[in-house]
C-alpha positions as CSV (number, residue, x, y, z in Angstrom):
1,X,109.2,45.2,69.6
2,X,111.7,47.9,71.1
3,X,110.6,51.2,71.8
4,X,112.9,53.6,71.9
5,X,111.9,57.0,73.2
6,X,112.1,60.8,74.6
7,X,109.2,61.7,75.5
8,X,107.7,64.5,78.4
9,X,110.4,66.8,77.6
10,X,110.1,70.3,78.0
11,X,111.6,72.1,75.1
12,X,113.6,75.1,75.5
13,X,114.5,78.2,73.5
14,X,115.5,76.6,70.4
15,X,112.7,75.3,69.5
16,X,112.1,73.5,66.6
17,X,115.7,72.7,66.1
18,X,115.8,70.9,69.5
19,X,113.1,69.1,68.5
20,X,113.9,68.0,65.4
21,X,117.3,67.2,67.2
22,X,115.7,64.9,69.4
23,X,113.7,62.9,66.8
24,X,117.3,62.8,65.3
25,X,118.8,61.2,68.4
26,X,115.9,58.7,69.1
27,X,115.7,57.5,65.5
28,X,119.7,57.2,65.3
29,X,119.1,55.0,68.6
30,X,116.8,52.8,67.2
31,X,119.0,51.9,64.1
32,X,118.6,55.1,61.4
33,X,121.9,56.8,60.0
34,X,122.8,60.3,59.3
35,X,124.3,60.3,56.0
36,X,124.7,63.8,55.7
37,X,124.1,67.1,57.2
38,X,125.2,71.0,57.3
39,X,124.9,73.5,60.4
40,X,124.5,75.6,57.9
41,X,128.4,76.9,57.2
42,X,129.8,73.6,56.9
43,X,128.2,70.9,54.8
44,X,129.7,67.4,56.2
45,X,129.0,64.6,53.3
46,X,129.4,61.8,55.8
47,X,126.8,63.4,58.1
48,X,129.0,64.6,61.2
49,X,128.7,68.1,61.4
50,X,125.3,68.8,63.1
51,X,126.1,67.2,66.9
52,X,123.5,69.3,68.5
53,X,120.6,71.8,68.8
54,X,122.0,75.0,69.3
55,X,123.2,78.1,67.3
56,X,126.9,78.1,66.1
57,X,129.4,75.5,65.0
58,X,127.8,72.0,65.0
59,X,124.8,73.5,65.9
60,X,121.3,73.1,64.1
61,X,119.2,76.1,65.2
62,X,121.0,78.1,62.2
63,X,119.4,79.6,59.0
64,X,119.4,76.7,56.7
65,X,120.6,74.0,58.3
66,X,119.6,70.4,57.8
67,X,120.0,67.0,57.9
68,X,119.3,64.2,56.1
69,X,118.5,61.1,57.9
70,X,118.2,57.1,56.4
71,X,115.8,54.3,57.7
72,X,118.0,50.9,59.3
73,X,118.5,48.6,55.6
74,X,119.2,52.1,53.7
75,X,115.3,52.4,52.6
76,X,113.8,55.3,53.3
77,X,114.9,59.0,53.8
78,X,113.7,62.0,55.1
79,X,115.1,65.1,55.0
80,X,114.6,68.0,57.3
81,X,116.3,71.9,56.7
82,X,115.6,75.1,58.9
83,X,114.3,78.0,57.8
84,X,116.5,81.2,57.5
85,X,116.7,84.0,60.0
86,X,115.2,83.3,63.6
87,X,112.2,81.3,62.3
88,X,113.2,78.0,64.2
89,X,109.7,76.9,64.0
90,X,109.8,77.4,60.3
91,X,111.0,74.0,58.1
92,X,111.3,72.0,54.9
93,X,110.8,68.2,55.2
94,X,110.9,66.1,52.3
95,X,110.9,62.2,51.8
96,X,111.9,59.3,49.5
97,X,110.6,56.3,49.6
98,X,113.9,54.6,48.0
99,X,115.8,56.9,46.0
100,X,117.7,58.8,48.4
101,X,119.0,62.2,48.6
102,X,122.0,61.5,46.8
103,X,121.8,64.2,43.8
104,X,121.6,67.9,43.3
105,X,124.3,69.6,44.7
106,X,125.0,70.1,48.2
107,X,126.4,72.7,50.5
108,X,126.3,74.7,53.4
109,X,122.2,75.9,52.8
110,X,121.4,74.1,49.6
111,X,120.0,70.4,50.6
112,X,120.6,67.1,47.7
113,X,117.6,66.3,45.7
114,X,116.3,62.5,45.0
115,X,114.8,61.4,42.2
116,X,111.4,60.3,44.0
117,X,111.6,63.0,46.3
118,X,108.0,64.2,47.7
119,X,108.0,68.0,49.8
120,X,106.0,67.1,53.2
121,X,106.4,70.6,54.5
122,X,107.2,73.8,52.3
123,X,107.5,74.3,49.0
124,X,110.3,75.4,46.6
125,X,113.2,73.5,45.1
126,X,116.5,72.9,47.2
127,X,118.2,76.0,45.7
128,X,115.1,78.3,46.5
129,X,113.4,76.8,49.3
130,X,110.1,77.9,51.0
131,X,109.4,77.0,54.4
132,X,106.2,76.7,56.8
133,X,105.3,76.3,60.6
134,X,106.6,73.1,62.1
135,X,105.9,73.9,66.3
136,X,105.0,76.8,68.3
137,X,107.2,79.0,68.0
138,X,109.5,80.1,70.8
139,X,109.6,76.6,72.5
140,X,107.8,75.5,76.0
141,X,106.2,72.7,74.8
142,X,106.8,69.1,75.5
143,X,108.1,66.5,72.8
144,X,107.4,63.4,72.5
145,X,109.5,60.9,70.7
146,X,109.1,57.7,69.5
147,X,110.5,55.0,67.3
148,X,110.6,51.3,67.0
149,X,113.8,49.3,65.9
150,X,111.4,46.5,64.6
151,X,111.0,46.1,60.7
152,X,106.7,46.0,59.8
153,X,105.9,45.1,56.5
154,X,109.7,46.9,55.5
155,X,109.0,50.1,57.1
156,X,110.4,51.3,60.6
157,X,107.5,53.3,62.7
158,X,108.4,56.8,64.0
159,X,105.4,58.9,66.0
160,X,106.9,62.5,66.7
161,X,104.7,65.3,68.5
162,X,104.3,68.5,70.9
163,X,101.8,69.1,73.1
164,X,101.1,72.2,75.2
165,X,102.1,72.1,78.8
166,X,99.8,72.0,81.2
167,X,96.7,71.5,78.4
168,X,97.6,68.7,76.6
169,X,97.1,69.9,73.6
170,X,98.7,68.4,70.7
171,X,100.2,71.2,67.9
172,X,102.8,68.8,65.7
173,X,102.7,65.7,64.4
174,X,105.2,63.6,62.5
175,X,104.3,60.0,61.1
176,X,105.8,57.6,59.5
177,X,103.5,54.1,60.0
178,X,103.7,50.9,58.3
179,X,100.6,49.3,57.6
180,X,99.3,45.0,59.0
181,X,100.5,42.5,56.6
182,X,98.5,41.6,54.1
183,X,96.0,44.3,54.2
184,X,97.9,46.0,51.2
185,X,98.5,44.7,48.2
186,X,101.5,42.7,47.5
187,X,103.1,44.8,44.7
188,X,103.2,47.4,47.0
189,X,106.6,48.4,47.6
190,X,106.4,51.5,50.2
191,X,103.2,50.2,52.6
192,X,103.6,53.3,55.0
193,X,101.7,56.4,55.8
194,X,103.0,59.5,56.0
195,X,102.4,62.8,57.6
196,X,103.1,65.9,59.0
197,X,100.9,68.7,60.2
198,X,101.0,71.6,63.0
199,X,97.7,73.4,64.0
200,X,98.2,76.2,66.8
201,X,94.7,76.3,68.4
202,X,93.3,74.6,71.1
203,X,92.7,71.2,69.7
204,X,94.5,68.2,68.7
205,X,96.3,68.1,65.7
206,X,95.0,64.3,65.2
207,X,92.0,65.2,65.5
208,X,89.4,66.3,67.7
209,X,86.3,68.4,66.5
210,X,84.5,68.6,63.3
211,X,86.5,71.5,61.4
212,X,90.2,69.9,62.4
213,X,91.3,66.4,60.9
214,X,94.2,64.4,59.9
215,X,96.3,64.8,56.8
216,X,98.2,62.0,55.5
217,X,100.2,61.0,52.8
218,X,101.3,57.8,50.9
219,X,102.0,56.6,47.7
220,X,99.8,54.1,45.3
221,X,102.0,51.9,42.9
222,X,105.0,52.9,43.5
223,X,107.7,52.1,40.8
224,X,105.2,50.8,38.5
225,X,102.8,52.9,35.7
226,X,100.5,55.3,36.9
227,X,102.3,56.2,40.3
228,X,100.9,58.2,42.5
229,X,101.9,60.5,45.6
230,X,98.1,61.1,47.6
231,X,96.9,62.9,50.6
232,X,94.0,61.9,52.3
233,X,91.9,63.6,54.8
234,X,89.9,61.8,57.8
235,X,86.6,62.2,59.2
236,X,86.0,62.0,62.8
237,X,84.9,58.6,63.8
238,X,81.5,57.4,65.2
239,X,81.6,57.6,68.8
240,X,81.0,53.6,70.1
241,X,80.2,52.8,74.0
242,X,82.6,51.6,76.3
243,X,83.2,47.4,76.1
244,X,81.0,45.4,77.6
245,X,83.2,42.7,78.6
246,X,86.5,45.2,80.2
247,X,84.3,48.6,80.5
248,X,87.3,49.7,78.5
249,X,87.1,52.3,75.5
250,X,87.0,50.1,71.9
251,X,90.1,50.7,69.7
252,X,89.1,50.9,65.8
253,X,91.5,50.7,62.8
254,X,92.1,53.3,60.9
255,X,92.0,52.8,56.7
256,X,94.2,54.1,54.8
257,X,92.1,55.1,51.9
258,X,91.4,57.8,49.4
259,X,87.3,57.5,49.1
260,X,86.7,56.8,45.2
261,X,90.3,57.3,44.7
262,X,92.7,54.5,46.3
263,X,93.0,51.8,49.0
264,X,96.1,51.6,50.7
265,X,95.9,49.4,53.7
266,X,95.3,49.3,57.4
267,X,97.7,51.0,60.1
268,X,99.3,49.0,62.0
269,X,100.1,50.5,65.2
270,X,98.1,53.9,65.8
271,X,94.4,53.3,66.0
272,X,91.1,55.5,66.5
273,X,89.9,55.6,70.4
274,X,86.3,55.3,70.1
275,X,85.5,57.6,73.2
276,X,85.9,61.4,73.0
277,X,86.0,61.9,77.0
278,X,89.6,60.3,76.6
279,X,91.8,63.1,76.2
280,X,96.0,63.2,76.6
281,X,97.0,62.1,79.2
282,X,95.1,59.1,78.7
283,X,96.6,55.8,77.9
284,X,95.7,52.3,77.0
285,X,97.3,49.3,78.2
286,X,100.3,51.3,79.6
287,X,102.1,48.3,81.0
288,X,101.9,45.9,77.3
289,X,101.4,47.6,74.1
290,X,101.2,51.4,75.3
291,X,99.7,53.9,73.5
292,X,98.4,57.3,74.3
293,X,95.4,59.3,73.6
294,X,95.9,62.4,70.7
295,X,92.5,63.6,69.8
296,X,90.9,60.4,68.3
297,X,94.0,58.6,67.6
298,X,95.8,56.1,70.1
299,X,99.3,56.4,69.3
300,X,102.5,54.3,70.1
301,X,103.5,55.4,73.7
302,X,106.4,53.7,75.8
303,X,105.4,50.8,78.7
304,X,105.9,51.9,81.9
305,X,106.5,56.0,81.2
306,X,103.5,58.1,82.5
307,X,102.5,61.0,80.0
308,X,103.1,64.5,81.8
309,X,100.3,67.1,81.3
């Protein structure tokens, strides 16, 4: 299953918009499309305008500028706009699960709307929107980017985060995970988790003491009667001892579940790392199916890459 990646990059001045940029680039690598964008003076309906991170022409560190980007088949879409002013760690990200951003109308600093559309970060409508923190402001934090090429259960896995230089720390986190065959039901037509979340203190956004836990998002029953768009909130997990058969850590699933509320499925990539002495840079089997250790999670890492602290 191909990897493709940026990760252990230090990120500069711009900030958010370079790293939002460089999710752009590494999903557009692994097989996503840009239908359309705006550098936020010139709206571009076939996507072309935004060709880098910067201020000025072409340039996505400008107030309201965005970009709309589409999952390989022409599934899913999400949809990411900069705040105004200098607050490049300030954005709106929204998603649809199969609608697409086709409606509304578009321009230079207004984003298209989609029927099914759900607000991940911010608030507002596209003609009025409200923003909130994405990074750390100012930059000087490493990105880490990650995406696979592979269809899972008809959703393409995307792991996007910062962590602080020289701690490890991890601030921002962007998800999007498809879930194991068959541990969802089979009407369900969107079996992915969602999430994004950005917490500026000296733990890990994924998780790592008792007042600081995941939040994710996914939908239950999609396109049928009683459709739902949940968030769900996870515990820390029990601590277990290290195998007795490799001395190795134990990897546990993660559930996708709202307690009383709604089952969703099992993730199928990022897992819970049973140990809380394993901190970033940490890895598990680095050389086969890598993965790295945020707070409590293990998540999707590239073979052969070392994580930088």
């Amino acid at each position: 299953m191909a990897k493709f990646h940026d990760v252990n990059t230090v990120v500069g001045a711009n900030g958010g918009a370079e790293f939002v940029y460089r999710l752009l680039a590494v999903l557009i690598a692994a097989g996503w499309t840009k239908p359309a964008d705006s550098d936020g003076t010139t709206y571009s309906s076939s996507g072309g305008q935004v060709t880098g991170y910067a201020t000025g022409t072409n340039g996505l560190n400008n107030a309201r500028a965005w970009v709309r980007l589409q999952e390989p088949g022409g599934r899913r879409e999400w949809l990411f706009q900069r705040d105004t002013s200098t607050n490049e760690h300030q954005w709106r990200i929204c998603y649809s699960a199969a609608a697409k951003f086709t409606g509304g109308s578009p321009g230079a600093t207004q984003t298209p709307s989609a029927t099914d559309e759900q607000i991940i970060l911010g608030g507002g409508s596209h003609a009025s929107p409200t923003f909130a923190q994405l990074v750390v402001a100012g930059g000087g934090y490493r990105a880490h980017l990650i995406a696979q090429s592979t269809v899972v259960g008809g959703c393409y896995g995307f792991w996007a985060l910062t962590t602080v230089a020289g701690t490890g720390y991890c601030n921002t986190a962007i998800l999007q995970e498809p879930l194991w065959d068959n541990s969802y039901p089979a009407e369900d037509t969107d079996p992915c988790l969602l999430g994004v979340k950005f917490y500026a203190g000296a733990y890990n956004v994924l998780g790592n003491h008792a007042g600081l836990h995941w939040v994710g998002r996914f939908w239950t029953a999609y396109g049928l009667g009683g459709a739902s768009f949940r968030s769900k909130t996870w515990a820390d997990p029990p601590a277990l001892p290290v195998s007795p058969y490799n001395a190795k850590f134990v990897k546990q699933p993660m559930y996708v579940i709202e307690t009383s509320q709604a089952w969703k499925g099992v993730l199928r990539h990022r897992e819970y790392c049973s140990v809380s002495t394993h901190a970033y840079p940490d890895t598990y089997d680095l050389t086969t199916d890598a993965k790295v250790v945020i707070g409590y999670s293990l998540v999707p890492w590239p073979e052969n890459v070392a994580p930088i602290l």
